[in-house]
N, C-alpha and C positions, 0 to 999 in steps of 0.2 A: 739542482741540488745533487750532491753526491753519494754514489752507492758503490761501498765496499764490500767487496767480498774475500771470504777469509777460508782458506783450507776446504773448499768447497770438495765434497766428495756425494757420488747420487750413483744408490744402486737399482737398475731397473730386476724386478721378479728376484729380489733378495731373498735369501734363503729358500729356492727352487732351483728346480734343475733347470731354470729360464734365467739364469741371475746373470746378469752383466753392469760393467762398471762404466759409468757411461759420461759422467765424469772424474776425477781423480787430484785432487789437493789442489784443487785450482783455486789462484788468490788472485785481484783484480781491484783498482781503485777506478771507478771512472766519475770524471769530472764535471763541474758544471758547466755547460755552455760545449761541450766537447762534437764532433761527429767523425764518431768511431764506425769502422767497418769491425766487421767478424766475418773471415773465413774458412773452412776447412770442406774437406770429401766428404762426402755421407755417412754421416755417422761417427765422425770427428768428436759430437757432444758442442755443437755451436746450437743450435735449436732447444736444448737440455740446458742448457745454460742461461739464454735468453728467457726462459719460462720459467726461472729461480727468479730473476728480477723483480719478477711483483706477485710473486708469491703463487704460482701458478702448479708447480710442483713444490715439495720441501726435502729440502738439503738430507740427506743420510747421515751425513756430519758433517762439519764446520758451519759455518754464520752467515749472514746478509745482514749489513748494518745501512742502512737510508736515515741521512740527515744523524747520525752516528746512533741510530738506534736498532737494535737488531730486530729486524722483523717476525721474528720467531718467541723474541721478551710476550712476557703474559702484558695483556691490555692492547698490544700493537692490535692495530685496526688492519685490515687486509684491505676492505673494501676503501679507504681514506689511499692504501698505497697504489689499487689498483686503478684508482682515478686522475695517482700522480706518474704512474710510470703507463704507461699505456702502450699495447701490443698489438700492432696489426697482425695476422696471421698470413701465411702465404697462400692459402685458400680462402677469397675470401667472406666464400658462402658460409665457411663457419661462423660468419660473425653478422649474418642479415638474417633477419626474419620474420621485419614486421609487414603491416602492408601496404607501405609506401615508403617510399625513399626518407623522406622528409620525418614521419615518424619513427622510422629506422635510428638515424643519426640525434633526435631529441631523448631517445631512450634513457641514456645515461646520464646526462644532465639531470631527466626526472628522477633519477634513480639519486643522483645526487643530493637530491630535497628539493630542486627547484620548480618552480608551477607552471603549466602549462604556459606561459607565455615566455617568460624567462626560457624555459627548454626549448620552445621553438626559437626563439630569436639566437640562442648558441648553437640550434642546429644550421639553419639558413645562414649565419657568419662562417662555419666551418665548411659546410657547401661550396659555398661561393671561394674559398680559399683551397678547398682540393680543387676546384675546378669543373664543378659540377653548377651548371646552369638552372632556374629556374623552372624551364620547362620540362624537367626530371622528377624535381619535386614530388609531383603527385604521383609517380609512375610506381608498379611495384618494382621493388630491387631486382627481383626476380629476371625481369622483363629484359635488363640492361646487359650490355655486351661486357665479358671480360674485362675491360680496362674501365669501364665505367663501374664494375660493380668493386674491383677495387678502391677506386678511389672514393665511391662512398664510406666502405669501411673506415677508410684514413679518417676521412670527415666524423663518424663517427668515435672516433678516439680524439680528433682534435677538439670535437665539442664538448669533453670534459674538461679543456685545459691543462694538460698534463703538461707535465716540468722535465720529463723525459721519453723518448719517443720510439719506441721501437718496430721495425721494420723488417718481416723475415717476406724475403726475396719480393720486394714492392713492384717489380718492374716483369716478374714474369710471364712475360703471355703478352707482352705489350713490343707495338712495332719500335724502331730506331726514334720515330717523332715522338711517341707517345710517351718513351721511355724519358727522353729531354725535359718534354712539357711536365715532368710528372716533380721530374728531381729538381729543375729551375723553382716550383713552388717548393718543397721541402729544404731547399736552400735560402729562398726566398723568408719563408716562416722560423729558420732558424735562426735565420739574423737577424731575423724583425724580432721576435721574443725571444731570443736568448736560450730556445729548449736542447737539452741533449738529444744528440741523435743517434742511436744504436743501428746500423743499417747490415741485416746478415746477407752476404749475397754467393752468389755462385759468378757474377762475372766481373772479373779481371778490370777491366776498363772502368765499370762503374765505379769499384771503389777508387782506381786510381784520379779518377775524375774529381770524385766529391770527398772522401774522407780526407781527414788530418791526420785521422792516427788509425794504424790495422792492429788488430790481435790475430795471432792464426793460433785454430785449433786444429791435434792432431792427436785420437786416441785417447780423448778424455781429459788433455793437458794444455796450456798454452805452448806452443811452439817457440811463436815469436812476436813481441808486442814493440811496434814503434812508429815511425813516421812511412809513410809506404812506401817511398825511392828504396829508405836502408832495409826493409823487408822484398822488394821484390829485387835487389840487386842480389839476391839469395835462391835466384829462382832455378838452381839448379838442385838446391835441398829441397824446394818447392814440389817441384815435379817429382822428387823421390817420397813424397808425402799425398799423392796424387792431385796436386794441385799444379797452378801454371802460373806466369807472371802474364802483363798486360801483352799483346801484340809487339805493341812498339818496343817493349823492351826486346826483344829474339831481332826487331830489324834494327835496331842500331847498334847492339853485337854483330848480325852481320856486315854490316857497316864499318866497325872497327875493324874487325878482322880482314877487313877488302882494303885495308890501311886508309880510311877517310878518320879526318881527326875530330869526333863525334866525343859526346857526353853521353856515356853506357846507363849513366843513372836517370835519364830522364825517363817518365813513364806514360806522359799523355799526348794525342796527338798533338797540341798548340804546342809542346815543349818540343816534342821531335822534329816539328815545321821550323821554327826557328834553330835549331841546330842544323838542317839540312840548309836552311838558305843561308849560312854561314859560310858550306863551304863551295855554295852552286858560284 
């Protein structure tokens, strides 16, 4: 399902001598079925903006419209939006605290109205589909390594079902395999149910990897919203925005520039392998 956002403006410590604008007239349509990156430096307003989608802060001015209803209209249900847009965080001890795994990730289901059996059997399908084995189950959350206690989190937003999926920095703290294994399922579940995938990251490569489409924020604004070639072939406003483009794009500009007759726009390693074995 789709969620518009309209002249978004969010002031943090408004009317203090703490007041900053933290986003700024930001408007945004995203689609169903989409898997959008969001990039920006610290403090861009990519995290602030993510945490409007389902209602998590509210707008200072302008709208959020889901399924073209604005979530802000008297009667909108928050709890019915925050069941359908679901937010992993990037830490993701904020979001475990029962005492076992397994209850952990049934939570919101029951929270959803459903009975204890129902909630287990949506927690144990969403498990098994992060990636998270049986023998976990009974563990406390607590107990489990960094990359495991993420991907309970995931589990635990996948077990409500959400119809859109958001991801702020899902990979951080996880090795090169881990980081593979993690996004092969989130790609996997994307095309197997059709969920939008919001993914904010800090690195380069992942989004050029997995997304269709980038937003970059920059000071509260979008910067630049498109396909990621025609945004990171821009990676020289990039870097003036303290951001970078993927690796591969900097070696196949040096690559042009050494006169090899190379495609500047490609951005992932499988793309830059086939342009080099063209001209080996």
């Amino acid at each position: 399902m789709s969620i518009e956002v309209r002249n978004l403006t969010y002031i943090y410590g408004a009317n203090s001598v703490y007041e900053r604008k933290a986003l700024d007239d930001v408007s945004l349509t995203i689609n169903e079925g989409e898997f959008i990156g969001i990039i920006g430096h610290t403090g861009s307003g990519k995290s602030t903006l993510i945490q409007h989608l389902n209602g998590l802060l509210k707008a200072t001015s302008g709208d959020i419209l889901y399924q073209g209803e604005s979530i802000y209209g008297q009667g909108f249900s928050m709890k019915e939006l925050r069941g359908k847009v679901g937010l992993v965080f990037q830490y993701p001890e904020y979001q475990l605290f029962e005492t076992t795994v397994l209850r952990d990730v049934a939570y919101g289901p029951k929270n959803q109205g459903l009975d204890e059996v129902e909630a287990t059997k949506k927690a144990q399908e969403a498990l098994l589909t992060a990636g998270i084995s049986e023998t976990f189950w009974q563990m406390s959350p607590f107990e489990l390594s960094g990359g495991q206690k993420r991907r309970v989190a995931i589990a635990g937003v996948l077990a409500m079902e959400p119809e859109i999926l958001i991801l702020d920095e899902p990979t951080a703290g996880l090795d090169p395999k881990g980081r593979r294994e993690l996004f092969a399922q989130i790609c996997e579940l994307q095309k197997a149910k059709g969920i939008t995938v919001i993914l904010v990251s800090h690195s380069m490569e992942d989004v050029a990897d997995y997304v269709t489409r980038l937003v970059v924020m920059n000071e509260g604004k979008i910067m630049y919203d498109g396909e990621p070639a025609s945004v990171f072939v821009r990676y020289k406003e990039l870097e003036a925005a303290g951001l970078a483009a993927p690796q591969v794009t900097y070696l196949m500009h040096e690559l042009k520039e050494k006169g090899f007759p190379v495609d500047t726009n490609v951005i992932t390693i499988e793309q830059a392998k086939e342009e080099i074995l063209k001209i080996c």
